[in-house]
C-alpha positions as CSV (number, residue, x, y, z in Angstrom):
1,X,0.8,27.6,0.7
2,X,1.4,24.1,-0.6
3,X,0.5,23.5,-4.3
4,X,-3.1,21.4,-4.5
5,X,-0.9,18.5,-6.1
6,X,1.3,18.9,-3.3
7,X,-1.5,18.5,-0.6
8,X,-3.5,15.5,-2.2
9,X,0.0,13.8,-2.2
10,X,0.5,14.5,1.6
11,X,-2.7,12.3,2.0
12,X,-2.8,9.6,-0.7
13,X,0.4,7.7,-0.2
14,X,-0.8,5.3,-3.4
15,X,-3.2,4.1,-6.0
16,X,-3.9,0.2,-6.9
17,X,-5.9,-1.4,-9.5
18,X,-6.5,-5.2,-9.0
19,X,-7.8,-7.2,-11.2
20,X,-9.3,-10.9,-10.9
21,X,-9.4,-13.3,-13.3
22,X,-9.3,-17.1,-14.3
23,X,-8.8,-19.0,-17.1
24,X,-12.0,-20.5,-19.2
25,X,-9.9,-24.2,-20.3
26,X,-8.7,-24.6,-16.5
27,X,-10.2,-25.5,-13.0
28,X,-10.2,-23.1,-10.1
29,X,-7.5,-22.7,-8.2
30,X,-9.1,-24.6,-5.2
31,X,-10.2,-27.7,-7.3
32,X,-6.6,-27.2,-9.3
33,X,-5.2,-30.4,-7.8
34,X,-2.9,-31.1,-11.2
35,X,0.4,-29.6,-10.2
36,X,1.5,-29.8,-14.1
37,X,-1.3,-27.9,-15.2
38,X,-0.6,-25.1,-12.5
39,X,2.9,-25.0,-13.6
40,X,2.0,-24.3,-17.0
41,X,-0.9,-21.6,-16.2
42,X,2.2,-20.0,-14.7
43,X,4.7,-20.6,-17.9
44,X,1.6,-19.4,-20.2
45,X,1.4,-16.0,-18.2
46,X,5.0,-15.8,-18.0
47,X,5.8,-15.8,-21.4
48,X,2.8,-13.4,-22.4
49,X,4.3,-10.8,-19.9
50,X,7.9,-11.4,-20.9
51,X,7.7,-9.2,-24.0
52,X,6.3,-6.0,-22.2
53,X,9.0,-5.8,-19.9
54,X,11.4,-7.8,-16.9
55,X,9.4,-9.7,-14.7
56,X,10.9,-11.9,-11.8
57,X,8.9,-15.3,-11.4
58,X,9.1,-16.5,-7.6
59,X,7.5,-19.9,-7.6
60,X,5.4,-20.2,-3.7
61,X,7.2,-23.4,-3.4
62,X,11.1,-22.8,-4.3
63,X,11.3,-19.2,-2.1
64,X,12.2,-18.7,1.6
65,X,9.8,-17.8,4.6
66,X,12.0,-14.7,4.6
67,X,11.4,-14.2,1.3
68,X,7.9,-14.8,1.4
69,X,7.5,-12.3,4.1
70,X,9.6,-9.7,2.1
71,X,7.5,-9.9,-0.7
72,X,4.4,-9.8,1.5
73,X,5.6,-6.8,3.4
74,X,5.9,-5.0,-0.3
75,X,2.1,-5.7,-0.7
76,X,3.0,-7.5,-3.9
77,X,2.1,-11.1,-2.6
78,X,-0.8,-12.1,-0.5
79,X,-1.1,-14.3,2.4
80,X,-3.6,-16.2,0.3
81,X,-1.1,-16.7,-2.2
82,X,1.0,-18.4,0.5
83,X,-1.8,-20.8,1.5
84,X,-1.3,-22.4,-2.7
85,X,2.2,-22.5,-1.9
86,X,2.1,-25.9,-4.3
87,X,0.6,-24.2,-7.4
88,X,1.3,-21.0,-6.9
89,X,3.9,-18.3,-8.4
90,X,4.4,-14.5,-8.6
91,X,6.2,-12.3,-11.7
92,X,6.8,-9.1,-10.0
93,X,8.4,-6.0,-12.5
94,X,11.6,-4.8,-11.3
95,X,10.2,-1.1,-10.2
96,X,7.6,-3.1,-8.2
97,X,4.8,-1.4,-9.4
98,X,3.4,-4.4,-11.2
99,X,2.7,-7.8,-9.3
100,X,0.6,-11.0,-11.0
101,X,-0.3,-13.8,-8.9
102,X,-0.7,-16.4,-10.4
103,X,-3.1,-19.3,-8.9
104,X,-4.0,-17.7,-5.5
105,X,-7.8,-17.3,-5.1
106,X,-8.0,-16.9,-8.4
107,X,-5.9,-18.0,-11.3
108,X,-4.9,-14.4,-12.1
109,X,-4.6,-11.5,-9.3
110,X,-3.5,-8.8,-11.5
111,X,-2.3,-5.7,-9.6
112,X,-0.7,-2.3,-10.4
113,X,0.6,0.3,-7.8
114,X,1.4,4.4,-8.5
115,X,2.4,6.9,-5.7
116,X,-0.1,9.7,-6.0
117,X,-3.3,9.7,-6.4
118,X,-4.5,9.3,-10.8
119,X,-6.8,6.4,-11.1
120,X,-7.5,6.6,-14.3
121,X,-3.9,5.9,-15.2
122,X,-3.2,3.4,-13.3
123,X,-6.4,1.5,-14.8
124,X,-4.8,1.8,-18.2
125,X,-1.7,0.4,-17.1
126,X,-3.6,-2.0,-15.8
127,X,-5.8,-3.2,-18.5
128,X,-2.8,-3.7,-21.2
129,X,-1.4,-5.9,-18.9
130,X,-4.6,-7.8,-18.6
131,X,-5.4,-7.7,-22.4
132,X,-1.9,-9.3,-22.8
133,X,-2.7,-12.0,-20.4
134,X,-6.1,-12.8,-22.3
135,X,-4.0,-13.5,-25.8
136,X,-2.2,-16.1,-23.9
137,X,-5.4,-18.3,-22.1
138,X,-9.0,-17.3,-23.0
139,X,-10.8,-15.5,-19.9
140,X,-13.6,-17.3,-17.8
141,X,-16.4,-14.9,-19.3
142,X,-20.0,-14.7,-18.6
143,X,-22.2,-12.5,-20.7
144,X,-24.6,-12.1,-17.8
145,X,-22.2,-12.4,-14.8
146,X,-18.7,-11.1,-16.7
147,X,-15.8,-12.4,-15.6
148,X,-16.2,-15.7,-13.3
149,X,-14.1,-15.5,-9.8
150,X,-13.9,-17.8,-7.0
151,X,-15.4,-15.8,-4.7
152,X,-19.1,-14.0,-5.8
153,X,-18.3,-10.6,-4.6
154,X,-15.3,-10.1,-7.7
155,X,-18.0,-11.6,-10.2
156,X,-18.7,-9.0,-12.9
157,X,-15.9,-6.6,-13.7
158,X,-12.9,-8.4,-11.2
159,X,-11.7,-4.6,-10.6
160,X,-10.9,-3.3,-6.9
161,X,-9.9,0.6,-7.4
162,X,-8.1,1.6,-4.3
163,X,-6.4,4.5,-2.3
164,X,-3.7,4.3,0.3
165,X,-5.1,7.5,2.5
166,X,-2.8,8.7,5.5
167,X,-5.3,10.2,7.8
168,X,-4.0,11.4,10.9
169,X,-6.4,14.6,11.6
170,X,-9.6,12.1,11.1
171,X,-7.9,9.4,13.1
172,X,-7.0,11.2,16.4
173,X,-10.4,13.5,16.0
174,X,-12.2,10.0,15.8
175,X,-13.9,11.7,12.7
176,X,-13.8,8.4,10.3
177,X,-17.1,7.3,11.9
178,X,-19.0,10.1,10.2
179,X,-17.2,8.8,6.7
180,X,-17.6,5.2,7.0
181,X,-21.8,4.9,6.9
182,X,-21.5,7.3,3.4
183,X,-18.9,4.6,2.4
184,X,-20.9,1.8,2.5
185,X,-23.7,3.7,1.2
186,X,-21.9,3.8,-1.7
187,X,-20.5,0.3,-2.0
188,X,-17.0,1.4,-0.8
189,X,-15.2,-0.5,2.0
190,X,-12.2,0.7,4.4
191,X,-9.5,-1.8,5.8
192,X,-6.1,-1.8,6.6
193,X,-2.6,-0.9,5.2
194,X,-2.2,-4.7,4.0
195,X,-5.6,-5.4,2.8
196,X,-8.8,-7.3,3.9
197,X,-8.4,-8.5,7.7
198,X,-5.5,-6.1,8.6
199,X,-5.5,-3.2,11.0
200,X,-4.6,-0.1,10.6
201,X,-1.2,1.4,11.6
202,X,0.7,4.4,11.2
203,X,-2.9,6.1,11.0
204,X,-2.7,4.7,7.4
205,X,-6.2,3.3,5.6
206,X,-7.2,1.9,2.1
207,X,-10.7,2.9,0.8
208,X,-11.7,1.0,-2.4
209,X,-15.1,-0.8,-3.9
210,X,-16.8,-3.7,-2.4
211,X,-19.1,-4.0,-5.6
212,X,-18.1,-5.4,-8.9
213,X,-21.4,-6.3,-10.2
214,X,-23.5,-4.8,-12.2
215,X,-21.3,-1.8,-12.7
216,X,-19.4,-0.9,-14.8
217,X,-15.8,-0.2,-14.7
218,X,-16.3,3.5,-14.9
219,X,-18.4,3.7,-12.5
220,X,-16.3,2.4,-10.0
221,X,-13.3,4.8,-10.9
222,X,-15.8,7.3,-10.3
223,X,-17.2,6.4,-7.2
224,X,-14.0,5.5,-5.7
225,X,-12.3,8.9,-7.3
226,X,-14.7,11.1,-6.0
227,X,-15.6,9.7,-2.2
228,X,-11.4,9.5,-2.3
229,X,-11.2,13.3,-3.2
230,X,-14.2,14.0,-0.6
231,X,-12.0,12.4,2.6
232,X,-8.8,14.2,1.7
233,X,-10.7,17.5,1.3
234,X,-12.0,16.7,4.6
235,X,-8.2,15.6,6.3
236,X,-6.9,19.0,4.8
237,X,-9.9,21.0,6.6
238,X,-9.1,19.0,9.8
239,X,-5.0,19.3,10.1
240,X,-5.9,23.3,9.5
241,X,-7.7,23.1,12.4
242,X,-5.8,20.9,14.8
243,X,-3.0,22.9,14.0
244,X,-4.6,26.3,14.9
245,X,-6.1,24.6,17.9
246,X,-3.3,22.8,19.1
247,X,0.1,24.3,17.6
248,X,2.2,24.1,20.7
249,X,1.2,21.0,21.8
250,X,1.3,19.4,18.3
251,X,4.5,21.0,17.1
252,X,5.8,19.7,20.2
253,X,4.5,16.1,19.9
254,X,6.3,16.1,16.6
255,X,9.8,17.3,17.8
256,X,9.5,15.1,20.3
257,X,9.0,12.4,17.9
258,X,11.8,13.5,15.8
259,X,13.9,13.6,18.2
260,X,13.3,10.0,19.7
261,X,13.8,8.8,16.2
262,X,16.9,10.5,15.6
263,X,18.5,9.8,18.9
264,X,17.1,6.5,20.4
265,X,19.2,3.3,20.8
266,X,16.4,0.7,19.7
267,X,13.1,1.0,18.5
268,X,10.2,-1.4,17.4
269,X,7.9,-1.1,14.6
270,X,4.9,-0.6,16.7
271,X,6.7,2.8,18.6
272,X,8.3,3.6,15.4
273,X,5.0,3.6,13.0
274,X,3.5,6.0,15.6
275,X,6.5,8.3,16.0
276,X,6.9,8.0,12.1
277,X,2.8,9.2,11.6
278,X,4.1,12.3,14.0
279,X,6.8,12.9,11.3
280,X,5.3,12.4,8.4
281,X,2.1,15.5,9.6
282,X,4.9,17.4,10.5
283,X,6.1,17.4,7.2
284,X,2.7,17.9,5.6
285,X,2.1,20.7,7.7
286,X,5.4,22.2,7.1
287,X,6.6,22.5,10.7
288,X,9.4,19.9,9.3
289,X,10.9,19.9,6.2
290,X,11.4,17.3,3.8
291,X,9.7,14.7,1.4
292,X,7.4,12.3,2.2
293,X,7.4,10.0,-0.1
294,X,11.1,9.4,1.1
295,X,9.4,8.7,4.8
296,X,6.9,6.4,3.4
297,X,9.8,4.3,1.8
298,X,11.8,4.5,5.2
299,X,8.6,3.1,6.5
300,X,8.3,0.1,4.0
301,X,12.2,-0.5,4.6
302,X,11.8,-1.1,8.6
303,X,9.3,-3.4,8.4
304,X,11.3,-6.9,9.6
305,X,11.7,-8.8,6.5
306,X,13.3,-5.6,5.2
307,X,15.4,-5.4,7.9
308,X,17.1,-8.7,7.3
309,X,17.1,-8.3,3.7
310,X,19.2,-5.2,4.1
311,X,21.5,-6.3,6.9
312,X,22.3,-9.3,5.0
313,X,21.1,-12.0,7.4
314,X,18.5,-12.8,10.0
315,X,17.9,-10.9,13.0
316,X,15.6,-11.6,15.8
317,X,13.2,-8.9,17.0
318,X,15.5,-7.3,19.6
319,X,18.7,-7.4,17.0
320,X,15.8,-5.8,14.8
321,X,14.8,-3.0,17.1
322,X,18.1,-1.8,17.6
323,X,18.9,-2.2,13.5
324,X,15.8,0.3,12.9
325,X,17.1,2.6,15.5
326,X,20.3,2.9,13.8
327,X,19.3,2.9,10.6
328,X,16.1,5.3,10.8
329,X,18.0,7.5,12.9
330,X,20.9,7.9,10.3
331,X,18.2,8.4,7.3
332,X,16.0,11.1,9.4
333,X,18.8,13.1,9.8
334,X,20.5,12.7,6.4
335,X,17.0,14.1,5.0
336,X,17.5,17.1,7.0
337,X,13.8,17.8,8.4
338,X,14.0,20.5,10.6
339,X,13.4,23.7,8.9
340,X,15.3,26.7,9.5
341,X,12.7,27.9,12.0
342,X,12.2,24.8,13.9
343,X,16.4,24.8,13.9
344,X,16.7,28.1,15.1
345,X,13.9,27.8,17.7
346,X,15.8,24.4,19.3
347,X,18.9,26.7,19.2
348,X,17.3,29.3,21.2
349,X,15.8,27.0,23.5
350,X,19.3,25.4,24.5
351,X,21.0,28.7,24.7
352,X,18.1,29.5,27.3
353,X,18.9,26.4,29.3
């Protein structure tokens, strides 16, 4: 039996704390019309941050589409980011785990990301970054309505506490219906791998707060932590069951995903998030070996931008699905998934044919 650490990990693929903010001396960023001011919200922040630890700084303006879309396909910029392109700038740590951006809805979009599932830690991580921001430019502070954001529904703390969930036994037992009404119940919202607007793929889901006002910022840890713990205690329950109810037919879904993966001449992302879901249960409920956290970066590294980034050049979608066949196919097998049973059992079942 998996470790309880070890289980909660096979469902929350990652934790983010986001912060809003804007500065008190400046105007929004949709009524910022003074390029020069922008510029040196950005070199104000920039400098703050540089003694903490190695930021880059990609200025909207001076970077690629590509680029863009990299970055955007990392979750550490925004498409609204992309619509300031004039005023607006990124500083992104070197691990990734921290992104600012800088003048997108807000003046300050502070976020911080950590595999696993620890909110409370990545809040701290959080917060000295934002009380090293707030040395540099004096917040936008209310004492009734706490910190002032461009939209009304980040008034008050500016905090979204989220979890990256990967739910495949409540997404194909079309359970997440009996989740959502206690979600909204309790001011939590679910959207999709990227965010507000986007659908879900790879059965993957992100469950934070929708409220930021008049509660405080424990409260929402605690909300979030708990309703979080609630839905993976409920996936765990489920893939024990699917599994004892369907073991042949889902073990052999699986292998049969594994296998395209490993073998196929092309692939694209839609085909190869859903095989890759197939994988990554597999995994979780040991009928593959292997870590998932390794699968989840494979993921992030066939998305297109990522592609091109690592072949060097551009691609177009078909040069693209037979890159992620190749590649994908050459890392599966290098992580060496199939257990000693599942090996033994494919061996059988050639020698029988």
């Amino acid at each position: 039996m998996a470790k309880t650490s070890e289980l909660y990990n096979s469902v929350v693929v990652s934790t983010r704390i986001r912060l809003a903010r804007n500065f008190a001396d400046y105007p929004f960023p949709n009524h910022l019309k003074d390029v020069k001011a922008a510029r040196e919200i950005v070199k104000l922040v920039a400098a703050g941050l540089s003694h903490t630890e190695t930021f880059d700084l990609f200025y909207m303006n001076s970077i690629s589409d590509e680029k863009a879309a990299f970055l955007k396909e990392r979750n550490l910029i925004s498409q609204d980011l992309l619509g300031h392109r004039s005023i607006a700038a990124a500083l992104v740590s070197r691990d990734e785990s921290i992104s600012v951006m800088i003048n997108e809805e807000d003046h300050i979009r502070e976020q911080y990301f950590m595999r696993g599932f620890d909110l409370r830690a990545v809040y701290e991580r959080i917060v000295g970054i934002d009380e090293i921001i707030s040395e540099c430019i004096p917040f936008a502070y209310d004492d009734a309505l706490g910190y002032l954001t461009a939209c009304p529904t980040n008034l008050g703390t500016g905090l979204r506490a989220s979890a990256m969930l990967f739910l495949p036994a409540l997404t194909r037992r079309n359970l997440m219906r009996r989740i959502i009404p206690e979600l909204t119940r309790k001011g939590l919202v679910v959207r999709g791998a990227f965010g507000e607007g986007s659908g879900t793929e790879g059965e993957l889901c992100q469950i934070s707060n929708e409220v930021t006002l008049g509660i405080s910022e424990d409260e929402i840890l605690e909300v979030v932590e708990q309703m979080v713990k609630t839905i993976v205690e409920f996936e765990l329950r489920e893939r024990e069951r699917m599994l004892a109810e369907e073991e042949i037919a889902l073990t052999d879904r699986i292998l049969r995903a594994y296998g395209t993966l490993t073998n196929c001449m092309r692939i694209d992302l839609k085909e190869f998030m859903v095989k890759m879901a197939d994988v990554k249960l597999g995994v979780a409920l040991g009928i593959l070996g292997g870590d998932i956290p390794a699968l989840d970066d494979l993921i992030v590294d066939m998305r297109p931008a990522n592609i091109n980034r690592l072949n060097g050049s551009l691609l177009n979608q078909a040069e693209q699905d037979v890159y992620r066949a190749e590649y994908a196919g050459k890392a599966l097998r290098g992580m060496e998934l199939l257990t000693t049973k599942e090996r033994n059992a494919l061996q059988a079942r050639s020698e029988h044919c």
